[in-house]
C-alpha positions as CSV (number, residue, x, y, z in Angstrom):
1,X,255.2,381.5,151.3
2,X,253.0,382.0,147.7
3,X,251.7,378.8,146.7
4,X,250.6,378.1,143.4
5,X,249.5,375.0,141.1
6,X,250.9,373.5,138.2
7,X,248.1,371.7,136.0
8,X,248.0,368.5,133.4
9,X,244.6,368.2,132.0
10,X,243.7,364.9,130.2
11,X,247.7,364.5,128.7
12,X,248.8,361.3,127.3
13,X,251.6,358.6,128.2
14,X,252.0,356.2,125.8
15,X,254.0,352.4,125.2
16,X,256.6,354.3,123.0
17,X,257.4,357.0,126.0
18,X,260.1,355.3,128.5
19,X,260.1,357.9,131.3
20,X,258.4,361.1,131.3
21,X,258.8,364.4,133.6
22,X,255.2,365.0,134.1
23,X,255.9,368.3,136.5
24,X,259.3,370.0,136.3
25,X,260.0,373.0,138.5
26,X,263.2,375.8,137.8
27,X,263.2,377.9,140.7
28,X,263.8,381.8,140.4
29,X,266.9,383.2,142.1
30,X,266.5,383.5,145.7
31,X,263.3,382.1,145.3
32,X,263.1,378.6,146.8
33,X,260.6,376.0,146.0
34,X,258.7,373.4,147.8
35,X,256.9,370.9,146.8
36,X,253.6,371.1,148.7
37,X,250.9,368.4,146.9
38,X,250.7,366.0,144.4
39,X,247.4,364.8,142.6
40,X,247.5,362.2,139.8
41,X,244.5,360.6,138.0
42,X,244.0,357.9,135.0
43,X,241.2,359.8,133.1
44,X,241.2,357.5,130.5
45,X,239.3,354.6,129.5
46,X,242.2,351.8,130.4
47,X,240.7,351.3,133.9
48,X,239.6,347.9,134.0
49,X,241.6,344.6,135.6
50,X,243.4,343.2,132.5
51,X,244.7,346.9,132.0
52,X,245.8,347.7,135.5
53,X,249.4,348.9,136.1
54,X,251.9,349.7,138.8
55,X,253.6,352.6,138.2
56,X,257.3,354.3,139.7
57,X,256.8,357.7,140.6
58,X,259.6,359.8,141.9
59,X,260.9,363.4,142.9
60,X,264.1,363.9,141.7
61,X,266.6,367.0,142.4
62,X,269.5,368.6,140.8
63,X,269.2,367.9,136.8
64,X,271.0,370.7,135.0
65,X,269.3,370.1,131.1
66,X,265.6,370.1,131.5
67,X,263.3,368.0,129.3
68,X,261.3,369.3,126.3
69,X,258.9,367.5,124.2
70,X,256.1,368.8,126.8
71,X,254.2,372.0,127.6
72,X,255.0,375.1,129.6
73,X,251.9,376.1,131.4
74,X,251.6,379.3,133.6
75,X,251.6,378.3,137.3
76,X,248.4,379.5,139.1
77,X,248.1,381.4,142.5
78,X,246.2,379.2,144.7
79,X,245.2,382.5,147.0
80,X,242.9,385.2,145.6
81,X,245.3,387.6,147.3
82,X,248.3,386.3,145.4
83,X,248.7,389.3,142.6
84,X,252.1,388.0,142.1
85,X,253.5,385.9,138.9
86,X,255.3,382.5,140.5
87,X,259.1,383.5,140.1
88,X,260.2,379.6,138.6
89,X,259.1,377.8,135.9
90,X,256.9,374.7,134.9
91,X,257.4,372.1,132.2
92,X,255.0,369.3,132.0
93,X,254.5,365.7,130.2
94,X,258.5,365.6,129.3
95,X,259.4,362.7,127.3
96,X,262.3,363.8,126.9
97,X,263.5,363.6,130.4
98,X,265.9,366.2,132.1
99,X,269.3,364.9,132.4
100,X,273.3,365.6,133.5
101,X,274.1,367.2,136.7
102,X,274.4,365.9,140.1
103,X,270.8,364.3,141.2
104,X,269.2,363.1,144.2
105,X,266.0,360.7,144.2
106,X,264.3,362.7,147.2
107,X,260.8,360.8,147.2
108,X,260.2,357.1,145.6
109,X,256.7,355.7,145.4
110,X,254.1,353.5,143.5
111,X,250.9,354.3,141.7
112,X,248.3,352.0,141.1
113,X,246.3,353.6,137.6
114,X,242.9,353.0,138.7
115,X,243.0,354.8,141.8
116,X,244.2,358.8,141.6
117,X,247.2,359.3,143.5
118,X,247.5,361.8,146.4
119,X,250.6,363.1,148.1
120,X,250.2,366.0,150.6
121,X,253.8,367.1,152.0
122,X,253.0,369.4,154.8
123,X,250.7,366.4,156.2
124,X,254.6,365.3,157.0
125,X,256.8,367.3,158.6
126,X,258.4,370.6,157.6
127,X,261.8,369.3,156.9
128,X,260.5,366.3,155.2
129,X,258.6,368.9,152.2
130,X,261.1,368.1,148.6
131,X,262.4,371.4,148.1
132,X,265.2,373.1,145.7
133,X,266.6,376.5,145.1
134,X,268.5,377.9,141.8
135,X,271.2,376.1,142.8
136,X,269.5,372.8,142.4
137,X,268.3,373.6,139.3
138,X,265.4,371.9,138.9
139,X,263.2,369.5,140.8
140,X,260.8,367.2,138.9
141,X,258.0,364.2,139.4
142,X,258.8,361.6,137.0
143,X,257.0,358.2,135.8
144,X,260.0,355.6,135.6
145,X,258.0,352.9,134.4
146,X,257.0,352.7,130.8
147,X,253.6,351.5,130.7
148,X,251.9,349.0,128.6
149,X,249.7,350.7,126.6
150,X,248.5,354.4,126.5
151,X,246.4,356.3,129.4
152,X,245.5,360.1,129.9
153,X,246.7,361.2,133.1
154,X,245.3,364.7,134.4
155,X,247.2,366.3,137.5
156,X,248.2,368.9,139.8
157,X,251.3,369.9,141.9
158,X,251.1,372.1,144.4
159,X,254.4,374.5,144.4
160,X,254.8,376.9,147.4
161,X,257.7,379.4,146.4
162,X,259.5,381.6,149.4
163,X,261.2,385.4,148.6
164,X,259.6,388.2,147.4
C-alpha cells in the first residue's frame, strides 16, 4: 500500500456555509482507498470560551456528484521511495457538498474547535479502516454542523491507496 496526504492549510468555514466536504477522495480504477489518519486544527483566532463549538464530523461513502466550490490539491507521497502519482483524486473545503447516489455514514464523531482533532485508523483494527473503491465513488470527511461564526481550519488526511 502507497500512502499519501491530502493537505488544508489555514482554509475558512464560515456562518453562511451549511456543510462542507473538507476532504473528498475518487479512487482510481482498481485502485482502492483507505482512509488511514485524520488531523484537524482551529488555526484561527476564535479559540476562546464564548466562541467554543461542537462540531459533527463524518465519513461518508458512495456519493456519485462530488462537491465543487473547493480546491483540488495534489496528494503527497508520505514515503521518500514513493516515485508514484496517487491514482484518485482530492477535493477539499466543498461547500457545495457531494450529493445523489446510494451513501453510507461509515464514521460519526464530534470535534471540540479549541482542541485539534486526531483520528488514526490503523490504531483500530484492519477491517475497521473507511475504505472505498471506484465503485463507491467517492468517500469524503464532512462538517455537518454549520458553525456560528467563521474559523480557519488547517488539516491533513492520510490516504493509503492499494494496486499498482
Amino acid at each position: 500500500m502507497r500512502v499519501y496526504s491530502v493537505v488544508i492549510e489555514d482554509d475558512t468555514i464560515t456562518a453562511a456555509d451549511t456543510d462542507v466536504d473538507i476532504f473528498e477522495i475518487t479512487p482510481a480504477d482498481d485502485k482502492p482507498v483507505k482512509l488511514l489518519g485524520l488531523f484537524i486544527a482551529n488555526v484561527g483566532a476564535d479559540v476562546g470560551d464564548a466562541e467554543e463549538e461542537n462540531l459533527d464530523i463524518q465519513v461518508i461513502r458512495g456519493h456519485t456528484t462530488g462537491g465543487s466550490g473547493g480546491t483540488t490539491p495534489t496528494p503527497r507521497p508520505l514515503g521518500s521511495s514513493i516515485e508514484v502519482a496517487a491514482g484518485f483524486t482530492s477535493d477539499i473545503m466543498n461547500d457545495v457538498i457531494a450529493s445523489m447516489g446510494t451513501t453510507h455514514t461509515l464514521f460519526s464523531d464530534g470535534w471540540n474547535i479549541r482542541v485539534p482533532y486526531q483520528m488514526i485508523w490503523p490504531a483500530m483494527p484492519e477491517d475497521m479502516r473507511p475504505a472505498a473503491s471506484q465503485t463507491n465513488t467517492t468517500i469524503l470527511v464532512r462538517i455537518q454542523t454549520t458553525v456560528a461564526d467563521t474559523i480557519n481550519i488547517s488539516g491533513t488526511l492520510i490516504v493509503g491507496e492499494e494496486g499498482g
